[in-house]
C-alpha positions as CSV (number, residue, x, y, z in Angstrom):
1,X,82.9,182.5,107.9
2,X,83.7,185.1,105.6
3,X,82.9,189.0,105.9
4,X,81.0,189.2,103.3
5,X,78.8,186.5,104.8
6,X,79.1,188.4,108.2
7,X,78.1,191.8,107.0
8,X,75.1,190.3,104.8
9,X,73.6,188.9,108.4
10,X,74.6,192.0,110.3
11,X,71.9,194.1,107.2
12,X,69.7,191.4,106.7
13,X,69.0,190.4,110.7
14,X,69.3,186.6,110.0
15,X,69.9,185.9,113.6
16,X,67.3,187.4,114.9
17,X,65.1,185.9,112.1
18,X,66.6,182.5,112.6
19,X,65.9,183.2,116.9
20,X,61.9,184.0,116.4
21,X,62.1,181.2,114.0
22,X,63.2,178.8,116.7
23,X,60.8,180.0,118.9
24,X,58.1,179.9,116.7
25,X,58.9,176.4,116.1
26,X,59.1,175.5,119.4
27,X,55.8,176.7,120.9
28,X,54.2,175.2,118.0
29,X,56.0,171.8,119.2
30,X,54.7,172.6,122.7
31,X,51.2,173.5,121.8
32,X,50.8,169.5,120.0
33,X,52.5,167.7,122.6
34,X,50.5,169.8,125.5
35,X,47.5,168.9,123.1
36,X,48.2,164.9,122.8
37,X,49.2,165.3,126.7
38,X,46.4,166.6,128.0
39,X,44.2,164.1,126.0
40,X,45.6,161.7,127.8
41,X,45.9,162.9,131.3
42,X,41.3,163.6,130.4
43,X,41.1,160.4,129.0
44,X,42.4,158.4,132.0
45,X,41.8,160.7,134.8
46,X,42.1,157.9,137.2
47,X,46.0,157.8,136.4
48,X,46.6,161.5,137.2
49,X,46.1,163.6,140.1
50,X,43.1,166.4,139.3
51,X,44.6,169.6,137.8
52,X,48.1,168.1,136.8
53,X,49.9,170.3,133.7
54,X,52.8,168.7,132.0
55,X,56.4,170.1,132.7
56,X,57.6,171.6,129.5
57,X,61.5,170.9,128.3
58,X,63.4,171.9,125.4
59,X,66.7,171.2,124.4
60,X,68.4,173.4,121.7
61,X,71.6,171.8,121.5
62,X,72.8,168.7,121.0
63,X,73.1,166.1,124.1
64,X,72.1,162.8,124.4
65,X,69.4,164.0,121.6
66,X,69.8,166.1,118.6
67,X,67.6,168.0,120.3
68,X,64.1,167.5,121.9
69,X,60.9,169.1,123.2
70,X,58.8,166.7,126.2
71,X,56.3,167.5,128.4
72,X,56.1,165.2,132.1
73,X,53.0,164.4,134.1
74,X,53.6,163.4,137.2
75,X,51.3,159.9,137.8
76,X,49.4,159.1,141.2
77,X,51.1,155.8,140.3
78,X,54.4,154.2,141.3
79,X,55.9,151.4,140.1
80,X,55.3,148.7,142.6
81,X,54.1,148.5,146.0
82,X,57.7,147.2,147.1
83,X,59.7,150.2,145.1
84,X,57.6,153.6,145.3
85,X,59.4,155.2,142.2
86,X,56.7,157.6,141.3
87,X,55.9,157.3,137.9
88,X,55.7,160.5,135.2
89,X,53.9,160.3,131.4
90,X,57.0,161.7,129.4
91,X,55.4,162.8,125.7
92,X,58.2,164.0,123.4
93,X,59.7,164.4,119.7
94,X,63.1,163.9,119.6
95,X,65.6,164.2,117.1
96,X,67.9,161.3,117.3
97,X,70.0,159.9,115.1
98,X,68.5,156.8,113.3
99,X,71.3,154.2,115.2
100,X,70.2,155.4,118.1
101,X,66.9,153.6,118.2
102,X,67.8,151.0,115.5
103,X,66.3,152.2,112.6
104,X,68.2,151.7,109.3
105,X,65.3,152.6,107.1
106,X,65.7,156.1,108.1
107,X,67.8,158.2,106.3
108,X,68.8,161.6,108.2
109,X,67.5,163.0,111.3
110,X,64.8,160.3,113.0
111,X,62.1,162.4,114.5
112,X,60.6,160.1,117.6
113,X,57.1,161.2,118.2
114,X,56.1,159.4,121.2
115,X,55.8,158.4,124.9
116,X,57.2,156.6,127.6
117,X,56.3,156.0,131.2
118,X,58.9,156.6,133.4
119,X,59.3,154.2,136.5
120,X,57.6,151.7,134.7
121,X,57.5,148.2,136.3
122,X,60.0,146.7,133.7
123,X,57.8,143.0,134.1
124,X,54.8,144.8,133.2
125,X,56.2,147.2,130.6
126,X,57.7,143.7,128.4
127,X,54.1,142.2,128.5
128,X,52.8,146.0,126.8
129,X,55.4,145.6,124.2
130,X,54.6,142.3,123.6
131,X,50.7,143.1,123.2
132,X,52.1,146.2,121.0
133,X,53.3,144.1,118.8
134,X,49.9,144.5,116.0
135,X,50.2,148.8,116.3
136,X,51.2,150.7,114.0
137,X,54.0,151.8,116.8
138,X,57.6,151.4,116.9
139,X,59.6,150.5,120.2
140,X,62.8,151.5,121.1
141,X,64.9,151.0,124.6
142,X,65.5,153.9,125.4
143,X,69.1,154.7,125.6
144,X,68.7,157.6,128.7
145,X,67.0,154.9,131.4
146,X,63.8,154.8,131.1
147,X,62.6,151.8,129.4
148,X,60.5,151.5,126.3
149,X,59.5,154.7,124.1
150,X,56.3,153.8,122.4
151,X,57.0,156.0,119.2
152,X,56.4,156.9,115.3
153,X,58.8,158.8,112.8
154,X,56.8,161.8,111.8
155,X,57.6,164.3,108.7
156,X,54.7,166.4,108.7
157,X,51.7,167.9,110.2
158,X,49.6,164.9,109.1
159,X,51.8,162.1,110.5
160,X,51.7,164.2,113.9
161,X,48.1,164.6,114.2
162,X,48.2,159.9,113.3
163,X,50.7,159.9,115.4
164,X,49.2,161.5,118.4
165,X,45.7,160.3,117.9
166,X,47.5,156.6,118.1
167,X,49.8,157.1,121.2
168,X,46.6,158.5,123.0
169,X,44.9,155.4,122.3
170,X,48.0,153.4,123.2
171,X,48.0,155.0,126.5
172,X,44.3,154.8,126.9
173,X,44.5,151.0,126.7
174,X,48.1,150.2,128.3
175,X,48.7,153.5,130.7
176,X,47.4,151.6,134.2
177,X,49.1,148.4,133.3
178,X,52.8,149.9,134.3
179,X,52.4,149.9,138.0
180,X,50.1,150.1,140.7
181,X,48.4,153.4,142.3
182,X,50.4,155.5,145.3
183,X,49.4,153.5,148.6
């Protein structure tokens, strides 16, 4: 960093720009996946306790992910009858590197629009992603323990709106099929 280049941000308030940026960004992200979300908690309201709103997350800096914004709806659903793991809807985009979910036809950043189902019955979660097989859908094991992420790369406003229409029809067909309703 030079002080020329420190000086130029100090008059021009690029951090604060870049901040409100961020944010911007952010709520925006928040607004579609609340928006593909909800769709699918009214959609399948059998799967979902009455009234349930998605816990937002977002992750600035780089962890597992190179950064991610999810929402989780808790499920009336656990995985079995023998292990009560409750189960949660986990919609996200994450920015991963390509390796991480084996994609080498990606060049850059992959951004994994998608969902997941966390405490899924694993039996009953292979025989979804074997009758995903036909969908315009990628899969992926996900790398931080929970199973399959039913996902799409997405570079623009367009592939997010596919993208989101698709997952909610995904989960619309396949959402009951990963365990079995809270005794």
């Amino acid at each position: 960093m030079t002080g020329e280049f420190l000086t130029k941000g100090l008059e021009n308030d690029r951090y604060l720009k870049a901040i409100r940026l961020a944010d911007e960004f952010e709520t925006e992200i928040i607004q579609v996946l609340r928006r593909f979300g909800d769709l699918m908690v009214d959609e399948n309201p059998e799967l979902f306790d009455s009234g349930e709103e998605g816990d937002q997350n977002i992750i600035r800096q780089p962890s597992r992910t190179l950064g991610h914004s999810r929402l989780e709806y808790p499920m009336n659903r656990v995985q079995s009858l023998e292990d009560g793991s409750p189960q949660k809807l986990n919609i996200h985009l994450y920015w991963v590197s390509p390796e991480t979910y084996n994609r080498t036809d990606v060049d850059g950043t992959l951004r994994a629009f998608g969902y997941k189902i966390k405490n899924a019955d694993p039996a009953a979660e292979e025989r979804v992603v074997a009758e995903t097989q036909d969908w315009d859908l990628h899969t992926a094991n996900d790398p931080w323990g929970s199973r399959t992420a039913f996902y799409e790369h997405v570079g623009s406003h367009e592939d997010i709106q596919q993208t989101g229409d698709l997952l909610v029809e995904h989960f619309s067909e396949f959402g009951s099929a990963y365990g079995v309703a809270k005794p």
